[in-house]
C-alpha positions as MATLAB code, in Angstrom:
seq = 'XXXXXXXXXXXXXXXXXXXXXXXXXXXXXXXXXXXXXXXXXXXXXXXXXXXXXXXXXXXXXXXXXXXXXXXXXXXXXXXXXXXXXXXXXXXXXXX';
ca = [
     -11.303    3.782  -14.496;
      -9.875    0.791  -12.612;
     -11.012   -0.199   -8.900;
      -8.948   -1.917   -6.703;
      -9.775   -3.066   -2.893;
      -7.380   -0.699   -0.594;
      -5.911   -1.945    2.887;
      -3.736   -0.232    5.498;
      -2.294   -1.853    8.501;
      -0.599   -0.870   11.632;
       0.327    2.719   12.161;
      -1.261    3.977    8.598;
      -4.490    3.285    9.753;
      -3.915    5.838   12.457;
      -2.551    8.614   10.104;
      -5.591    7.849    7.200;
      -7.820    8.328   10.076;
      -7.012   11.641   11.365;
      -7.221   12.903    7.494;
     -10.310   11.412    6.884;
      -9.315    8.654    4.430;
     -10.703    5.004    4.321;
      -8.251    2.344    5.386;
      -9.698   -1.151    5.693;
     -11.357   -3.275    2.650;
     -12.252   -0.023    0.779;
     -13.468    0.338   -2.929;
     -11.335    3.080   -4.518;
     -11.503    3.907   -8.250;
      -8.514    5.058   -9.543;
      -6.825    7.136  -12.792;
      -5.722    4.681  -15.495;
      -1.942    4.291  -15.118;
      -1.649    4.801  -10.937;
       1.226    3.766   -9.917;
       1.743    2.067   -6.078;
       3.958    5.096   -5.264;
       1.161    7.362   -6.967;
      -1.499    5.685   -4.407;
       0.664    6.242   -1.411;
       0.498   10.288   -2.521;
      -3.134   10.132   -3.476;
      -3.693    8.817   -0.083;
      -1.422   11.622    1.732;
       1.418    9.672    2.885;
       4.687    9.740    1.840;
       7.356    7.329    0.851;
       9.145    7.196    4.343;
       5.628    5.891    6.082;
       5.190    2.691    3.537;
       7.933   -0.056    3.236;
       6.170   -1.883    1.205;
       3.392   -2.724   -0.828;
       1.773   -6.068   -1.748;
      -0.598   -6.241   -5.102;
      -2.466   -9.522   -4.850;
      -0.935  -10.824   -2.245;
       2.835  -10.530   -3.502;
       5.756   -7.531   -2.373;
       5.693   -5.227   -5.385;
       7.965   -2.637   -6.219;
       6.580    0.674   -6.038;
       6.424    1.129  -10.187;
       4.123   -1.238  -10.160;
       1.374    0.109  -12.464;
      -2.118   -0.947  -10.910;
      -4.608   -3.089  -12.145;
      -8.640   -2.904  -11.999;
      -9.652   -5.284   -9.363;
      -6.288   -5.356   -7.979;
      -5.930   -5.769   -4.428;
      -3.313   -3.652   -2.515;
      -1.962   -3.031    0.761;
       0.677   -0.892    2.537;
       2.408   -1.692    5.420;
       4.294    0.482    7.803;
       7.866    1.105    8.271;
       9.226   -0.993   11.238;
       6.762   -4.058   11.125;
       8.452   -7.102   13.674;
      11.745   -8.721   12.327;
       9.603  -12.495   12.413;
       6.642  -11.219    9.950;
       9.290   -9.308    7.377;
      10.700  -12.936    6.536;
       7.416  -14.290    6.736;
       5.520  -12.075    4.500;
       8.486  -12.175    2.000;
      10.147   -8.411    2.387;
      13.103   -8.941    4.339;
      15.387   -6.270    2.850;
      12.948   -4.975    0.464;
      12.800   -1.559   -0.403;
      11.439    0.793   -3.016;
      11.869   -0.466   -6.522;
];
């Protein structure tokens, strides 16, 4: 079973809080073959609250098939116009 090290920023953290969940530098182990999109269920959000995801650093598309000790973040729908073309997801959406 893969682990990967899970972060949430902004406005998730609030929402993973009030259910309970971990949200900052957290160990998960996960089902072989979890997708991104399949982590963003597993962790009781839904499509609409994540705009992206980066694995290792890099915007992945949503299909992306996790890795063990991949490292994955979501951030929020309606992060600061400055920091989408700096963190490389201007115009990015669900792939």
């Amino acid at each position: 079973m893969p682990t990967i090290t899970f972060n949430a920023f902004s406005f998730l953290q609030k929402k993973l809080q009030q259910n309970n969940l971990p949200f900052s530098n957290v160990s998960l182990s996960i089902p072989d073959g979890t997708t991104a999109e399949m982590l963003v269920q597993q962790m009781q959000l839904t499509p609409e609250d994540v705009e992206v995801v980066f694995v290792n650093g890099r915007v992945q598309p949503f299909s992306t098939v996790l890795k063990d000790q991949d490292r994955v973040a979501f951030v929020p729908q309606g992060t600061p116009g400055p920091y989408r073309v700096l963190l490389g997801f201007k115009n990015k959406r669900h792939g």
